[in-house]
ZAVO-603350 format. One line per 10 residues: number of its first residue (from 1); their letters; for each residue x, y, z of N, C-alpha, C. Coordinates in steps of 0.05 Angstrom, whole numbers, plus 5000, padded with zeros to 4 digits. Layout:
BEGIN
NUM	a	X,Y,Z,X,Y,Z,X,Y,Z ~ ...
This chain:
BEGIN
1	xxxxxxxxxx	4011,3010,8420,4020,3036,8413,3997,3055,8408 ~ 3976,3046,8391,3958,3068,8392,3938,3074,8409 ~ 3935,3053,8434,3929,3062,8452,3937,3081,8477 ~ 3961,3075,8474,3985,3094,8488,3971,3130,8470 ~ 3971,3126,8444,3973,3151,8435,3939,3162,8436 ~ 3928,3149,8447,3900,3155,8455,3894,3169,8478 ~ 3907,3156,8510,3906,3156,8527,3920,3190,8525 ~ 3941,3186,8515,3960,3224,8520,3939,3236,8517 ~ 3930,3225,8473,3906,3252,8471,3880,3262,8493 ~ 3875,3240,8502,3843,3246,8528,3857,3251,8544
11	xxxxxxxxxx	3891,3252,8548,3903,3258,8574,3900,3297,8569 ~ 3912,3303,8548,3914,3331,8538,3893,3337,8547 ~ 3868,3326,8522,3836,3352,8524,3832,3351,8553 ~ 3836,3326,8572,3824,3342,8595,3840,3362,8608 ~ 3859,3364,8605,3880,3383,8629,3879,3411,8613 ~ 3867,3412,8588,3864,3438,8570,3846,3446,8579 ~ 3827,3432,8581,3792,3428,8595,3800,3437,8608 ~ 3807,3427,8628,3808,3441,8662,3815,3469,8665 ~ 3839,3474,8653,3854,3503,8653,3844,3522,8643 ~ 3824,3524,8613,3808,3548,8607,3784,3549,8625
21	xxxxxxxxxx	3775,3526,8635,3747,3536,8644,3765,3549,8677 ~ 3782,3539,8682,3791,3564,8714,3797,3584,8705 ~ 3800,3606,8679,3803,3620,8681,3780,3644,8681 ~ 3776,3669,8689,3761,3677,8691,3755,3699,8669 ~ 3740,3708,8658,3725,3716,8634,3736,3744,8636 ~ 3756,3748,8613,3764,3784,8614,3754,3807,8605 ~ 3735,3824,8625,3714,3840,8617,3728,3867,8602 ~ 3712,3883,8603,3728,3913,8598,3718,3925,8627 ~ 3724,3947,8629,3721,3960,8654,3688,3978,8653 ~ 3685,3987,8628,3666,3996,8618,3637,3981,8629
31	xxxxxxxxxx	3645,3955,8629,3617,3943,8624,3613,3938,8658 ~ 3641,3923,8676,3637,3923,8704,3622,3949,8710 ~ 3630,3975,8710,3615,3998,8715,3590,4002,8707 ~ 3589,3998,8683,3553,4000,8674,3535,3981,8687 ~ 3547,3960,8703,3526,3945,8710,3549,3933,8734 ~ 3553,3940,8754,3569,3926,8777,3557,3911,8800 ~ 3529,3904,8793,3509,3876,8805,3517,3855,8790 ~ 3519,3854,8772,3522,3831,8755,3538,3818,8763 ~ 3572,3831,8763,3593,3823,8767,3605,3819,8793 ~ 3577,3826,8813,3586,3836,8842,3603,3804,8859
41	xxxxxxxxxx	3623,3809,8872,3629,3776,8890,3634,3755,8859 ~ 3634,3773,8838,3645,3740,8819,3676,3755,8806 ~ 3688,3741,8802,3719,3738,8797,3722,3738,8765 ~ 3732,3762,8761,3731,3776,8737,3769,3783,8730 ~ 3776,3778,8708,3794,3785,8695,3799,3818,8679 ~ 3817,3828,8689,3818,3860,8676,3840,3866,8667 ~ 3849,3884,8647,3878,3892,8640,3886,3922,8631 ~ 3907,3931,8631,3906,3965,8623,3930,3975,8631 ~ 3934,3996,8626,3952,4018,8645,3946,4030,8671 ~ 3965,4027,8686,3971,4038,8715,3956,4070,8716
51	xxxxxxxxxx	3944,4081,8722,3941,4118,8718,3949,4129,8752 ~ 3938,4117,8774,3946,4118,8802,3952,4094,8813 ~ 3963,4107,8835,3971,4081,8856,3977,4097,8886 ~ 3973,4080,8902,3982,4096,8929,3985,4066,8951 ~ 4011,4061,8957,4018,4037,8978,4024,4044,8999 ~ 4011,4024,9021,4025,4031,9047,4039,4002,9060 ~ 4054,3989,9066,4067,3974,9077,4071,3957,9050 ~ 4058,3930,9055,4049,3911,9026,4021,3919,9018 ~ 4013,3938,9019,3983,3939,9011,3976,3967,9001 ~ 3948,3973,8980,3950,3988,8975,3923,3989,8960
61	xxxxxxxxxx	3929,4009,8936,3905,4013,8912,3913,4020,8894 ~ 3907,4011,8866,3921,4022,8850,3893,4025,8830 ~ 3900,4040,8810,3873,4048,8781,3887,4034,8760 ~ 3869,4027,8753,3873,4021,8720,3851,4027,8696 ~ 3862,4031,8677,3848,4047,8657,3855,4021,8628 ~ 3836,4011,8621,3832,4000,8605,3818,4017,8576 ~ 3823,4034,8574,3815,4053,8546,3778,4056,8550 ~ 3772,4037,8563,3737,4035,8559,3731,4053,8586 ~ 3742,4056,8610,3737,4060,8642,3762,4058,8659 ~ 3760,4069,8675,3773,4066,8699,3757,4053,8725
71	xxxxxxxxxx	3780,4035,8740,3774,4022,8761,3792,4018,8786 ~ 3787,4024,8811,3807,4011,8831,3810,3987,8837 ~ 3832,3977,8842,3846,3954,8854,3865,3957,8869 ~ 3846,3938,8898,3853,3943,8921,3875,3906,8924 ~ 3898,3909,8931,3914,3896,8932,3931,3888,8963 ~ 3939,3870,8970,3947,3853,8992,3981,3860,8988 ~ 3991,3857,8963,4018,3860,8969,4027,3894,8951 ~ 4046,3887,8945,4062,3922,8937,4044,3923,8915 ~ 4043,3956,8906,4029,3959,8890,4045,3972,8861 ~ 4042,3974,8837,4047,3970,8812,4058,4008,8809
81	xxxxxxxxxx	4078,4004,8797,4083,4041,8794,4057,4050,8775 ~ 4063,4076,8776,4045,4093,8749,4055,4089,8725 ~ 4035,4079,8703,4044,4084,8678,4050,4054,8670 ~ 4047,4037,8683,4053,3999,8681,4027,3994,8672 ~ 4037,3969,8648,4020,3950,8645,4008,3925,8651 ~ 3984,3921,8666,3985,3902,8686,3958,3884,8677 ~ 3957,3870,8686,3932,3850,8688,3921,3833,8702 ~ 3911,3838,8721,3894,3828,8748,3870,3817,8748 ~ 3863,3802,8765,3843,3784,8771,3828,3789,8796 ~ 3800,3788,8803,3797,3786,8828,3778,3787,8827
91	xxxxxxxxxx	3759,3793,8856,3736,3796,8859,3718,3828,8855 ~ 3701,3827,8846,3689,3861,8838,3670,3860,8865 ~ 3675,3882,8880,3659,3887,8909,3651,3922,8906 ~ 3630,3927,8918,3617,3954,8911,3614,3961,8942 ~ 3608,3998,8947,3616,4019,8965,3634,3998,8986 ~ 3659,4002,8971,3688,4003,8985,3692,4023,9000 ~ 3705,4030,9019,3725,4053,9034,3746,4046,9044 ~ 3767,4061,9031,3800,4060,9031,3809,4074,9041 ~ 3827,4073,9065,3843,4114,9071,3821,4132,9073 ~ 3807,4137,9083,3786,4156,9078,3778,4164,9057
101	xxxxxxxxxx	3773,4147,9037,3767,4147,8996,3738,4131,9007 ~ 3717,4142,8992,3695,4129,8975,3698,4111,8946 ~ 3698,4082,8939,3697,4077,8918,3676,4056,8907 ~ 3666,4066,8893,3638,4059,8887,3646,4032,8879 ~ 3664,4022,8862,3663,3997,8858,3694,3997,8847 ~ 3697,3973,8858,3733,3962,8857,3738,3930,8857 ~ 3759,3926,8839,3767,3898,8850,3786,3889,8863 ~ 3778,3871,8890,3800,3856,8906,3818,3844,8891 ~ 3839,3852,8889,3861,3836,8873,3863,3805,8885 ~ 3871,3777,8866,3875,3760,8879,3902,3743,8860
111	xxxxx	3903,3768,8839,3928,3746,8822,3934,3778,8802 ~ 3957,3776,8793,3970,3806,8778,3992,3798,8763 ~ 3990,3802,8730,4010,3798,8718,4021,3815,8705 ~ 4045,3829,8707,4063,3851,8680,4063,3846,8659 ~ 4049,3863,8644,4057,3865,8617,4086,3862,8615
């Protein structure tokens, strides 16, 4: 029996293990901008209110404003109304062009959750 109750516990820490270290580190928006080499091509966690959005089929761009900065996120499926609270994941990539938009630096969405 208390090996049974051993095995769960090393069964737990690792699968806890496993699951925080996949997740990716939630910046502010502030700091991606002050320095968007750093973060460039690595997979960054962000969260905030909706301020724009503009979709065309499943795809689109939307801003978010995290109180520190604003940022675009460029997205594969529908995109989030105005005024939503969201929290996205993805990759940070620099001089983007969207629709005929310049954006100096944005993240490829790859995962999006509602407040």
């Amino acid at each position: 029996m208390n090996l049974n109750r051993r095995i769960v516990a090393l069964s737990l820490i690792l699968v806890g293990t496993l699951f925080f270290t996949a997740c990716p580190n939630r910046e502010s928006i502030s700091k991606i901008n002050a320095d968007p080499g750093r973060y460039r091509n690595k997979e960054v966690a962000i969260g905030g209110t909706v301020r724009d959005s503009y979709g065309f089929l499943d795809s689109g761009a939307y801003e978010i404003d995290d109180g520190s900065g604003t940022i675009w996120v460029i997205t594969r499926r529908g995109v989030p109304s105005r005024g939503s609270q969201v929290g996205a994941k993805g990759r940070v990539r620099t001089g983007f062009n969207f629709g005929g938009r310049s954006f100096g630096t944005i993240l490829e969405e790859s995962d999006r959750r509602a407040k």
